[in-house]
C-alpha positions as CSV (number, residue, x, y, z in Angstrom):
1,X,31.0,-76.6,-15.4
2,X,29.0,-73.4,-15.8
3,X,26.0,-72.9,-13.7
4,X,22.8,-70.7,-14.8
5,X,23.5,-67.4,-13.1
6,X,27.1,-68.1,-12.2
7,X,30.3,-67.7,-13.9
8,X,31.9,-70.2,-15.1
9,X,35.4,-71.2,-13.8
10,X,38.0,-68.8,-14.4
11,X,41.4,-69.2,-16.9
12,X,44.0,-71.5,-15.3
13,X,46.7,-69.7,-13.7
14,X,43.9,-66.3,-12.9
15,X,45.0,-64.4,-9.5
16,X,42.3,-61.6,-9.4
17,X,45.4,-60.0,-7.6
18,X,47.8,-60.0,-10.4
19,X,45.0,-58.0,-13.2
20,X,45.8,-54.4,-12.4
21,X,49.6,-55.1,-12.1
22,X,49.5,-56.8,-15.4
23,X,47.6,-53.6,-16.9
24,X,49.8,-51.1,-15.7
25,X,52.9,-53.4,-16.8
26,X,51.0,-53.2,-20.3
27,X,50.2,-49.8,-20.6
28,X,53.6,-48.4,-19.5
29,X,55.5,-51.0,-22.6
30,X,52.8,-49.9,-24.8
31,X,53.4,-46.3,-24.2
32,X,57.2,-46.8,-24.0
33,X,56.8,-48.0,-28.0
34,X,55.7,-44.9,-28.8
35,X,58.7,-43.1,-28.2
36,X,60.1,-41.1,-31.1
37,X,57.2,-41.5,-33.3
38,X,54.9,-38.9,-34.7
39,X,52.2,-40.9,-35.0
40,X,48.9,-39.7,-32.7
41,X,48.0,-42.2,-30.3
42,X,44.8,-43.0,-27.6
43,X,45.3,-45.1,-24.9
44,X,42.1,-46.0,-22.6
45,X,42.8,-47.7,-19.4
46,X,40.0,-48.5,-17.8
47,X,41.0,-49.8,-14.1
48,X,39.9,-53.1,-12.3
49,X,40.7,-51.0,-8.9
50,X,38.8,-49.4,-6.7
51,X,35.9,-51.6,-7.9
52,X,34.8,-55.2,-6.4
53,X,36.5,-57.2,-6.0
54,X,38.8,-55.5,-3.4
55,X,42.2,-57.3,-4.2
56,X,44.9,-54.8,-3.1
57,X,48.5,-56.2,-4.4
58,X,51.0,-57.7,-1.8
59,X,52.9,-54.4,-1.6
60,X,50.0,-52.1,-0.7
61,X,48.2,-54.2,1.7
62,X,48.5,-51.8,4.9
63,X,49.6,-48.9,2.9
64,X,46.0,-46.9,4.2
65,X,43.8,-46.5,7.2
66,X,40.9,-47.5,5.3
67,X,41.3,-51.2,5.2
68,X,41.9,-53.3,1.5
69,X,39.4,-50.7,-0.2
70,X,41.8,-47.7,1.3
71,X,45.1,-50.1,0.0
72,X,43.4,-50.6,-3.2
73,X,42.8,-46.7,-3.8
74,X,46.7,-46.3,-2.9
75,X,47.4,-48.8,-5.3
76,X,45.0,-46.8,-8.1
77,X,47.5,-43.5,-7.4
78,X,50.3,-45.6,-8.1
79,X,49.0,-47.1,-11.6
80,X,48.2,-43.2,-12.1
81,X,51.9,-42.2,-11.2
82,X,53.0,-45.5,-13.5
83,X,51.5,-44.2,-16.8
84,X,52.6,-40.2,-16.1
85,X,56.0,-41.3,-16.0
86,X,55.8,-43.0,-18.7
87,X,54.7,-40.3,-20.5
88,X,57.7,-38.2,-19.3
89,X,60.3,-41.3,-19.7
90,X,59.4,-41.2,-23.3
91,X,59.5,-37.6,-24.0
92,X,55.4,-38.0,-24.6
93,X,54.1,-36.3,-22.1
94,X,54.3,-32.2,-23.6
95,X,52.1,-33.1,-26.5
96,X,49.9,-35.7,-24.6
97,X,46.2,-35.2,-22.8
98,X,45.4,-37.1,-20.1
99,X,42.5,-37.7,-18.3
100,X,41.9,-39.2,-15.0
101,X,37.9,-39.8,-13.5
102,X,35.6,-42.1,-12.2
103,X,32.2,-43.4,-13.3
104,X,30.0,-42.9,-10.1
105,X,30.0,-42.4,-6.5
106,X,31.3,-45.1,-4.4
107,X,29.4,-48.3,-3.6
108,X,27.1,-49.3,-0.4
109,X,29.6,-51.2,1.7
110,X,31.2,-46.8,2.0
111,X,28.4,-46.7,5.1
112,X,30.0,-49.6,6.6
113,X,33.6,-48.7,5.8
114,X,32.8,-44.7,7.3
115,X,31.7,-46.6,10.9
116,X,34.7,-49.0,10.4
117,X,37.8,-46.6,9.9
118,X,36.4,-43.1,10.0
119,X,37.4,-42.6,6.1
120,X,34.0,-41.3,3.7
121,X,34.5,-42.2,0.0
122,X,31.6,-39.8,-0.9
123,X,33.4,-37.1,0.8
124,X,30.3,-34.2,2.8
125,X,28.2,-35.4,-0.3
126,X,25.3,-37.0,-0.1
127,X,24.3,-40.7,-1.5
128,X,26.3,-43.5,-3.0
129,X,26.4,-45.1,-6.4
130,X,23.0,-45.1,-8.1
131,X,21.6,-42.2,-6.7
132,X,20.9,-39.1,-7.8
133,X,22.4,-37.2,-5.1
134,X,25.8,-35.3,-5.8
135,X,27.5,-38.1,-3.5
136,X,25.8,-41.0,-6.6
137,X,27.1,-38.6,-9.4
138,X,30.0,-36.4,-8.5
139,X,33.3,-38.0,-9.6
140,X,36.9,-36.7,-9.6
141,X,38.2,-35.5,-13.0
142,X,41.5,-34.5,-13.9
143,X,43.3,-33.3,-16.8
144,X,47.0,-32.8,-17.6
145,X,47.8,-30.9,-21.5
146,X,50.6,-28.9,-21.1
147,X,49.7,-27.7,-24.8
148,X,46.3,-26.1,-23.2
149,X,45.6,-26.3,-19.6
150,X,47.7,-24.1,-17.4
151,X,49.2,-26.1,-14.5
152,X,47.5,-26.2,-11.3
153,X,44.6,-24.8,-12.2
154,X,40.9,-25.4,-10.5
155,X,37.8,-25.1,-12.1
156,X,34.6,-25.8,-10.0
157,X,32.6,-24.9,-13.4
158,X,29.6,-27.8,-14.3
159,X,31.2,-30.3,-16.7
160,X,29.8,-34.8,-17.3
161,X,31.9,-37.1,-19.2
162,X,29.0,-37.4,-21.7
163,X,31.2,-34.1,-22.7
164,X,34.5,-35.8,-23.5
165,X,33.4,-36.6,-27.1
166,X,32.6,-32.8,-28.0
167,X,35.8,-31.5,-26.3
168,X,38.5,-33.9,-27.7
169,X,36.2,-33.8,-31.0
170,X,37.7,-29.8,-31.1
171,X,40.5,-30.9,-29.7
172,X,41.8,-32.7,-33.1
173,X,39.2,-30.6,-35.2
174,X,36.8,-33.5,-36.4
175,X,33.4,-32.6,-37.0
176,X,30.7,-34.9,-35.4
177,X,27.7,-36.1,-37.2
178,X,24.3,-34.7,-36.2
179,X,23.7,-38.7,-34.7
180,X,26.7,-38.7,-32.6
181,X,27.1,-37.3,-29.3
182,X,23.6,-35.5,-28.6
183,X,24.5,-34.0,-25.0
184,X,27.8,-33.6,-25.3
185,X,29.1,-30.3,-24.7
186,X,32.5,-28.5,-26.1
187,X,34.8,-27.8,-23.0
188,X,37.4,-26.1,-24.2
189,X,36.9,-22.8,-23.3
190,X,36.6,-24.0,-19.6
191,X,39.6,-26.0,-19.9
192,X,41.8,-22.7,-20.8
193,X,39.9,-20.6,-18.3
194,X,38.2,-18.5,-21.0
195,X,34.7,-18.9,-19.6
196,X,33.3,-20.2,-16.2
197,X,31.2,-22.8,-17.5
198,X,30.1,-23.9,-20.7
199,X,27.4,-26.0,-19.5
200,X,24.3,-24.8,-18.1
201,X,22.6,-27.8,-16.6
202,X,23.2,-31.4,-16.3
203,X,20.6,-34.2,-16.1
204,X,21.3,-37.0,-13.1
205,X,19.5,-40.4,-13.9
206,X,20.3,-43.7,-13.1
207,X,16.7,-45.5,-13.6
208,X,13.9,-44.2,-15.1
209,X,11.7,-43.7,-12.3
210,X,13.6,-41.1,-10.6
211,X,15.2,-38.1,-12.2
212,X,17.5,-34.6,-11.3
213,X,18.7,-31.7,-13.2
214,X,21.2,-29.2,-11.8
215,X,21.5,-25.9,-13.5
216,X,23.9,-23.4,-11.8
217,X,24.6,-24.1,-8.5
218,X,20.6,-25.8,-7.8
219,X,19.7,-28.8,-8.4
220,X,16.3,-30.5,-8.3
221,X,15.5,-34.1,-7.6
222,X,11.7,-34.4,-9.2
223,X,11.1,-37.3,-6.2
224,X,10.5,-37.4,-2.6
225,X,13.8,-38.8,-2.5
226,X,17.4,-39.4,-4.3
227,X,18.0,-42.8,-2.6
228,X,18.1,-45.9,-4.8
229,X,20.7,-47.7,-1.9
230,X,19.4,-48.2,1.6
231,X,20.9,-45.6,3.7
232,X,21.7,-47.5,7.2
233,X,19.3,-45.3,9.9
234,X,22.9,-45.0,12.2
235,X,24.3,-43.1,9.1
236,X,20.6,-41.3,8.6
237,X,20.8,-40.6,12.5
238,X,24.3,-39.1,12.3
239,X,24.3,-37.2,9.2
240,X,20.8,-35.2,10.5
241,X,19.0,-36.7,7.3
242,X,15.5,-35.6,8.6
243,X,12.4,-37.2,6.6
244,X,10.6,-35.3,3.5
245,X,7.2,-34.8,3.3
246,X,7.6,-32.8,0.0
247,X,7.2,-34.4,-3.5
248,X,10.7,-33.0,-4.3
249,X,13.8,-32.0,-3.3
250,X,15.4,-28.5,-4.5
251,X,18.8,-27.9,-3.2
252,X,21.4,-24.9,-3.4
253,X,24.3,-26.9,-3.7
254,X,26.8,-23.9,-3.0
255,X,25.2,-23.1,0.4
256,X,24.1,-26.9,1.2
257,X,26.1,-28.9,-0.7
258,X,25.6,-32.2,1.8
259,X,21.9,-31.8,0.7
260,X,20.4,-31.5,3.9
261,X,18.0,-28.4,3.2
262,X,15.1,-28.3,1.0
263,X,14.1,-25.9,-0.6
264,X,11.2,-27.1,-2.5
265,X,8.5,-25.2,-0.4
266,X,10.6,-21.8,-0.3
267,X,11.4,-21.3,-3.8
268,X,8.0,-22.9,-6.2
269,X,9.4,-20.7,-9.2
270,X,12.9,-22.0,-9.0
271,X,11.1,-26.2,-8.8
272,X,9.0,-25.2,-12.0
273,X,11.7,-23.8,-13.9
274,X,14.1,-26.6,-13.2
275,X,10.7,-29.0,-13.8
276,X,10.1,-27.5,-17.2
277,X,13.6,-27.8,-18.3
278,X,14.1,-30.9,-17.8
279,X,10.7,-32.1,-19.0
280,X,12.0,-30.2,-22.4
281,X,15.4,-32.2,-22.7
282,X,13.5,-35.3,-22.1
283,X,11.4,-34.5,-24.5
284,X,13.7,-33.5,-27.6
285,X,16.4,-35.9,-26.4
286,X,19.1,-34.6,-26.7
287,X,21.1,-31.1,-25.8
288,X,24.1,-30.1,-27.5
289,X,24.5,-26.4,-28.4
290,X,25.4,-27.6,-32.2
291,X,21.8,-29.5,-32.5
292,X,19.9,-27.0,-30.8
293,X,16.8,-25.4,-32.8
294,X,16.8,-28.8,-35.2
């Protein structure tokens, strides 16, 4: 039976093992029906892998260094590689947009999984899922339209997800009500290298109590920290975290981007910009170019 708190038992027949071969197998016949038709189509698949829990099939266990989290990443790539060549099996993928991201920064057991096989899911960031350092919010995001992205290209330009609805809004040309999308900037013109940027900040929350805003290349955490996960004091020790004494952080993220230097003391009109800006979004709530001034 089901207990308070608890799940209840799971569908006969379940392998946790068996969910993200089964969702590949289903999005690669799904796409394969599409073939020869001219009818638009939008596919979301939203992986099980690499999240909890860590259930690598038989065929990628020891395919990393990194343990079943490394084999389950390996397996993630392969899912990816699944659905592309689908796309190209079915003469689909000229006209097609795909894109590939992640929702956050990876989760606490990375400290343990850094000391246990060397590898570092946050990469030099700093902070895991649920912070508001880069390490919490800075995700890969990939994009493959042969109709409007040339191939190959990088752009290190500031973009969120929250900006996908804008973008793919222009993409087909459907206008979005005044209700819909309220941060959600138009990327298009960074997508075919027209501009740099079209985004001039970003806001990093998780929980109300503690806020950030980037804009540029410098970002300011309005705490004395970005840290809602522990950080283990080996990692702390190893990484040269030194303790804050300031009630914020402000970090140029092109010089420091581990976050290991703050500049909150050095630079006051930079912290009451940044403050003042982000009071302001707060504020209005919302910050889309299209609803700005309303």
């Amino acid at each position: 039976g089901q207990h308070e708190g608890r799940p209840g038992p799971m569908v006969a027949g379940w392998k946790l093992d068996a969910v993200m071969p089964e969702l590949t197998r289903r999005a690669v016949a799904w796409l394969a029906a599409r073939e020869g038709s001219e009818q638009p189509f939008f596919l979301y698949f939203p992986f099980t892998s690499p999240h909890a829990p860590i259930v690598p099939s038989a065929e990628f266990k020891g395919k990393s260094t990194a343990g079943a989290y490394g084999d389950f990443v390996v397996q993630t790539d392969a899912a990816v590689g699944a659905v592309l060549a689908a796309l190209d099996d079915h003469g689909l993928a000229a006209q097609t947009l795909v894109i590939f991201t992640s929702d956050n920064g990876p989760e606490h057991y990375a400290f343990e999984r850094v000391r246990r096989t060397g590898h570092r899911s946050m990469g030099d960031l700093r902070g895991v899922k649920r912070d508001v350092w880069e390490g919490g919010h800075r995700v890969p995001f990939v994009v493959r339209w042969p109709q409007g992205i040339e191939a190959g290209a990088v752009c290190d330009g500031l973009l969120g997800q929250v900006d996908l609805m804008a973008t793919l809004a222009a993409v087909v040309g459907a206008p979005l009500p005044d209700d819909a999308a309220e941060d959600s900037f138009d990327l298009l013109p960074m997508w075919r290298g027209e501009v740099a940027s079209v985004r001039p900040f970003m806001v990093h929350n998780t929980y109300a109590r503690r806020w950030a805003i980037r804009a540029g290349d410098e970002v300011l955490i309005d705490d004395a920290t970005g840290s809602e996960t522990k950080v283990p004091p080996w990692f702390a020790q190893q990484e040269e975290y030194g303790a804050n004494d300031a009630p914020a952080l402000l970090f140029d993220l092109r010089a420091d981007p581990g976050q290991r230097v703050n500049r909150y003391a050095d630079d006051p009109e930079k912290v009451a910009e940044l403050r003042s800006l982000l009071r302001r979004l707060r504020e209005q709530g919302h910050s889309a170019p299209r609803l700005q001034g309303r």
